[in-house]
C-alpha positions as CSV (number, residue, x, y, z in Angstrom):
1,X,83.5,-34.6,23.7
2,X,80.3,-33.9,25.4
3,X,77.4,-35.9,24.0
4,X,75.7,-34.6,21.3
5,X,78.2,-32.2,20.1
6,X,78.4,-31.3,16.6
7,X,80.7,-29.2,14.6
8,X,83.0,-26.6,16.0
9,X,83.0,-23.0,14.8
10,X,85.0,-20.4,15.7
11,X,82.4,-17.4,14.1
12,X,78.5,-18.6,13.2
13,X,76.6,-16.2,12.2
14,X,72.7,-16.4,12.2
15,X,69.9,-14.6,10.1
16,X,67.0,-16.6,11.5
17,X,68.2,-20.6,12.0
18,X,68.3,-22.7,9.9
19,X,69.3,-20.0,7.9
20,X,72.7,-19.6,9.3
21,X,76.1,-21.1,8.9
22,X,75.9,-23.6,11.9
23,X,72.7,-26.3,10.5
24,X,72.5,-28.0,13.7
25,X,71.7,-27.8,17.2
26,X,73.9,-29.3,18.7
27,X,76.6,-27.2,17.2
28,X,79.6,-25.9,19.3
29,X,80.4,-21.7,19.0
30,X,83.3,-19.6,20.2
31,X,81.5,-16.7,19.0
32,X,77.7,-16.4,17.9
33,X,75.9,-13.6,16.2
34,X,72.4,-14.0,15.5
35,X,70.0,-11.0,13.9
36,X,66.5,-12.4,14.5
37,X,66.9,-15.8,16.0
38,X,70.2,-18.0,16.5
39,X,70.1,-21.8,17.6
40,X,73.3,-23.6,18.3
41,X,74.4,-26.5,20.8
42,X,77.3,-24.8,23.0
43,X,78.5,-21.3,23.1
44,X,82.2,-21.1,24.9
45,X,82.7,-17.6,25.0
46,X,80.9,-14.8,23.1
47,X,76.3,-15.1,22.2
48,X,75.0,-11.8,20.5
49,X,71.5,-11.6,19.5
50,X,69.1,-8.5,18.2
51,X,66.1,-10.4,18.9
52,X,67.2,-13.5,20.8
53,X,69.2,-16.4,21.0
54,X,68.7,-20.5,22.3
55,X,71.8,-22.3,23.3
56,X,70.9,-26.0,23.3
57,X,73.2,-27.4,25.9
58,X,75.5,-25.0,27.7
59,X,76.3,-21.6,28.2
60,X,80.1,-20.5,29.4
61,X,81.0,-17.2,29.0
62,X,78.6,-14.1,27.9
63,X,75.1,-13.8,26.5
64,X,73.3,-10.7,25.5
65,X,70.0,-10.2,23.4
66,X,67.7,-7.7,22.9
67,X,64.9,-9.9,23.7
68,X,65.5,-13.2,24.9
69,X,68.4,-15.5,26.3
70,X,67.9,-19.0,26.4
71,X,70.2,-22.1,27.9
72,X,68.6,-25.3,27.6
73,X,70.7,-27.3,30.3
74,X,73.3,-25.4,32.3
75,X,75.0,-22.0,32.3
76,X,78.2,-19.8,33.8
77,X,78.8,-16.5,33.1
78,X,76.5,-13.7,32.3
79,X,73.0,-13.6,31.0
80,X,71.8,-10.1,29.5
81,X,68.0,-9.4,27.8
82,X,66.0,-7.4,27.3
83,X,63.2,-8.9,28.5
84,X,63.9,-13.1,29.5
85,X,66.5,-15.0,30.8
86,X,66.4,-18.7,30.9
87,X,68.4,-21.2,32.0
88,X,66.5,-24.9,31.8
89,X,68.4,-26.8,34.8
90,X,71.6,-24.6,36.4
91,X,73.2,-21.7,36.5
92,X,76.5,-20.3,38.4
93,X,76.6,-16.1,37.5
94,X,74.6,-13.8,36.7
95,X,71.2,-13.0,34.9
96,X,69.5,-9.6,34.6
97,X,66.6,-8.7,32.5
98,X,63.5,-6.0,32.3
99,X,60.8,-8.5,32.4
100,X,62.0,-12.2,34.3
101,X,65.0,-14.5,34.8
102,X,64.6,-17.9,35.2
103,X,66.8,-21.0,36.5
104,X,64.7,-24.4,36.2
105,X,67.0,-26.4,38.9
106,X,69.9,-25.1,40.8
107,X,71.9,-22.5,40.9
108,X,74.6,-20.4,42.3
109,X,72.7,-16.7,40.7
110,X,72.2,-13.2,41.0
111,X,69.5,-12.3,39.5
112,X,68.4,-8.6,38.3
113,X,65.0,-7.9,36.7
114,X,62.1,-5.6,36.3
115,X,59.1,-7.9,37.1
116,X,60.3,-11.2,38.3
117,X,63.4,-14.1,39.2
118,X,62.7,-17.5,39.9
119,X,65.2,-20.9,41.3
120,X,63.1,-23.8,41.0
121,X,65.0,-25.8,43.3
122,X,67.8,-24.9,46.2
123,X,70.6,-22.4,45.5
124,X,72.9,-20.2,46.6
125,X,71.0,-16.6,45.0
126,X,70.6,-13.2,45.3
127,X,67.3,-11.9,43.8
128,X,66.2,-8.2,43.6
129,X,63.3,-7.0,41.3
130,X,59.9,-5.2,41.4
131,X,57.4,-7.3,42.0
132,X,58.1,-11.4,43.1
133,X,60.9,-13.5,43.6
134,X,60.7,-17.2,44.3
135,X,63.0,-20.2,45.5
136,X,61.0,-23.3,44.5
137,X,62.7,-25.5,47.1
138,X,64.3,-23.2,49.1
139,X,67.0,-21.1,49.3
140,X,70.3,-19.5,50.9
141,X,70.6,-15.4,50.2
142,X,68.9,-12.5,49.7
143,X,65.2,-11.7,47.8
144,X,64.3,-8.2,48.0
145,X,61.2,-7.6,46.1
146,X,58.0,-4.7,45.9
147,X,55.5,-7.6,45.5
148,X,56.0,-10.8,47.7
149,X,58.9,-12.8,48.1
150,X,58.8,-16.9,48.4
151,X,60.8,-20.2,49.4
152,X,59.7,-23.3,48.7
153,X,61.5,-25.4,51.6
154,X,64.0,-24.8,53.7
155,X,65.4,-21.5,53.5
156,X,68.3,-19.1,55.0
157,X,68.7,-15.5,54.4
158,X,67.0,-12.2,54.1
159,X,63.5,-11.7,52.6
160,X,62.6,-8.0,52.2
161,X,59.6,-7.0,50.8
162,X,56.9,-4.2,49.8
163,X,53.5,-7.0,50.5
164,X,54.7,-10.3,52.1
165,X,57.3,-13.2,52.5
166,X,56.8,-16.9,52.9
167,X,58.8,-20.0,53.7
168,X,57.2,-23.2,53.1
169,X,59.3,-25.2,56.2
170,X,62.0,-24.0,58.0
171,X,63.5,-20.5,58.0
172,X,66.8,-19.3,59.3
173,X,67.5,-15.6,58.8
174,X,65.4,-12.3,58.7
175,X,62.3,-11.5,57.2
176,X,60.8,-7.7,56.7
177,X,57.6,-7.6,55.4
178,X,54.6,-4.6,54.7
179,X,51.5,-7.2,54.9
180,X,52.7,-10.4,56.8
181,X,55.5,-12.7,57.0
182,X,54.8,-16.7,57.5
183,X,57.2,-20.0,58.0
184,X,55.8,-22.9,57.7
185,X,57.6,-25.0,60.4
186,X,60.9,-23.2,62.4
187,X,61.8,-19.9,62.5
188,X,65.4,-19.2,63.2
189,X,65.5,-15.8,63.1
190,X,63.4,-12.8,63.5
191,X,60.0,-11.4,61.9
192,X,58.6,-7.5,61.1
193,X,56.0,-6.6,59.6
194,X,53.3,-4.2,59.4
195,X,50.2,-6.8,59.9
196,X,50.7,-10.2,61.4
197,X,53.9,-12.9,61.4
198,X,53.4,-16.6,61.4
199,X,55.9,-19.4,62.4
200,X,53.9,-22.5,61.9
201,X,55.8,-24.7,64.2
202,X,58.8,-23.3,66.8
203,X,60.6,-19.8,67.3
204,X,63.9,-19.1,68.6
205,X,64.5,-15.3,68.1
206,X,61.8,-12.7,67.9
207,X,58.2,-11.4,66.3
208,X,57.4,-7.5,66.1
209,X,54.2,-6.8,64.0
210,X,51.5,-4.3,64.1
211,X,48.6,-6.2,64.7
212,X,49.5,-9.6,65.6
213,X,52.2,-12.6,66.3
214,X,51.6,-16.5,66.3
215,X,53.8,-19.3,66.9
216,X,52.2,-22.5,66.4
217,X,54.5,-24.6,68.9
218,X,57.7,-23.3,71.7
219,X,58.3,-19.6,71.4
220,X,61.8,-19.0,72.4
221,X,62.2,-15.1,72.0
222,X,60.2,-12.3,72.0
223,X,56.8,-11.6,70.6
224,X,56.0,-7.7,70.8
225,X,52.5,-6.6,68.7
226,X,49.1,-5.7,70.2
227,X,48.0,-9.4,70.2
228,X,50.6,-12.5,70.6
229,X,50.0,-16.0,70.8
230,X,52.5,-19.2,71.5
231,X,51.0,-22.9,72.0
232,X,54.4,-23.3,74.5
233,X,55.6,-19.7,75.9
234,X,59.3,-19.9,77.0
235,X,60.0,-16.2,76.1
236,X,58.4,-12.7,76.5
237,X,55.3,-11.6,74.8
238,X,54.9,-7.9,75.1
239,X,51.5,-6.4,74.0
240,X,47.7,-5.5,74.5
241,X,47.0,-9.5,74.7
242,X,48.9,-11.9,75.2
243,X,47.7,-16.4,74.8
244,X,49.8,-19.6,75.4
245,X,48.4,-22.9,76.5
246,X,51.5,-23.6,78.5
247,X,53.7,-20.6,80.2
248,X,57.1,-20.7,81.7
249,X,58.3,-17.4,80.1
250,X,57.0,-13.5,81.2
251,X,53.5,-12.1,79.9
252,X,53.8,-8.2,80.0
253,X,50.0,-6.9,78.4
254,X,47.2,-5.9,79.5
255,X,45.3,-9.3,79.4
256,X,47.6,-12.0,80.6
257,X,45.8,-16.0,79.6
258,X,47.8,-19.2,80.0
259,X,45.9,-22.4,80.0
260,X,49.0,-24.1,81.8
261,X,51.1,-21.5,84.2
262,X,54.2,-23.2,84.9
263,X,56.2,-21.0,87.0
264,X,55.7,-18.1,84.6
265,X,55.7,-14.3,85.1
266,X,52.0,-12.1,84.4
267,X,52.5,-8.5,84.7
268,X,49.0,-6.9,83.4
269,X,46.0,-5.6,84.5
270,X,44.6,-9.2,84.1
271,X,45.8,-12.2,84.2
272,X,44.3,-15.4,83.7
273,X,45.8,-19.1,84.2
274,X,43.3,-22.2,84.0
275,X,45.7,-24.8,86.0
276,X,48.7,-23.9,88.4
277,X,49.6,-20.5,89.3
278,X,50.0,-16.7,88.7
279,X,53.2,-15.2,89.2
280,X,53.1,-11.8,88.5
């Protein structure tokens, strides 16, 4: 047995716990049915509750409440509510409510909800809801949001969004934004936006915004927006202005400025190196 099971039922039923035929939480169910509030300690199959329902331990099989779903430790299967789901460390299926879903730790989750999702730490996930989803430590799938979308650490994926997406460190995968998108360190991928897109540290792929791209290190790519700007330029910036301190890629703007031309190409109505030469 799993530490701290109790007794086994086949059927509990639950007014509002303790009043109910299960008296502990640590209780194992086949199938729970709970009118206000049920509280049990495993649920291997079927969790019905009007108003809402807290599994102590583990969740494997179905859960669906009117209000609120809660697994203390870890989950698989289906979470259904009609406002929260909660799982307290992992979760491997699927969670959809009006309001939020939640997984503490990991998990392997697609996740459903009117307002909000949130993975506290890596996962494999799939997140789609109105306003914000967020990866605490990173992710690997898909957050489509109206509000903003973020992950923590290192990320891979899709990020698509009505405002704005952020990855704390490295990002490897596609990010469509209205606002701005920003990576913290590497971006592995591409960036559009309407505003600005940020890769903190090193691009290999390409930027298109509206107003402006940075990379904060080696561009390897292309940045196209009126304004771009690469500490180390070994791509192709394509706008009204265009800024590296070092250059061995192709400048096509109006206003062309290297601090360091190293064999590069300028083609605009001015261009501007500090040391070595124009090639345009």
């Amino acid at each position: 047995k799993a530490p701290g099971i109790g007794k086994k039922y086949v059927v509990n039923l639950s007014l509002y716990y303790p009043v109910s035929i299960n008296q502990s939480k640590h209780d194992e169910v086949n199938i729970n049915l709970g009118l206000v509030y049920s509280h049990v300690g495993y649920v291997n199959g079927l969790d019905l509750a009007l108003i809402g329902s807290a599994i102590e331990h583990r969740l494997k099989g179905f859960q669906l409440c009117g209000l609120a779903g809660v697994v203390g430790e870890s989950g698989t299967g289906v979470q259904i509510a009609g406002l929260a789901t909660v799982a307290g460390e992992s979760f491997t299926g699927i969670q959809a409510s009006l309001l939020a879903n939640v997984v503490g730790e990991t998990g392997r989750v697609l996740q459903v909800s009117g307002l909000a999702n949130v993975v506290g730490q890596r996962g494999t996930v799939g997140q789609l809801c109105a306003l914000f989803n967020v990866a605490g430590e990173g992710f690997t799938g898909i957050q489509v949001a109206g509000g903003f979308n973020v992950g923590g650490g290192r990320s891979s994926g899709l990020q698509a969004v009505g405002l704005f997406n952020v990855v704390g460190e490295e990002f490897q995968g596609i990010q469509l934004g209205g606002l701005f998108n920003v990576v913290g360190e590497d971006l592995l991928g591409f960036q559009a936006v309407g505003l600005f897109n940020i890769a903190g540290n090193r691009l290999e792929g390409g930027q298109l915004a509206g107003l402006f791209n940075v990379v904060g290190d080696e561009m390897k790519g292309v940045q196209a927006a009126p304004f771009n700007v690469a500490e180390h330029q070994k791509g192709q910036q394509v706008g009204l202005g265009n800024v590296s301190e070092k250059n061995q890629g192709c400048q096509i703007c109006l206003v062309n400025y290297c601090n360091e031309d190293n064999d590069g190409n300028h083609n605009g109505a001015v261009n501007i190196a500090r040391t070595g030469r124009i090639k345009g």
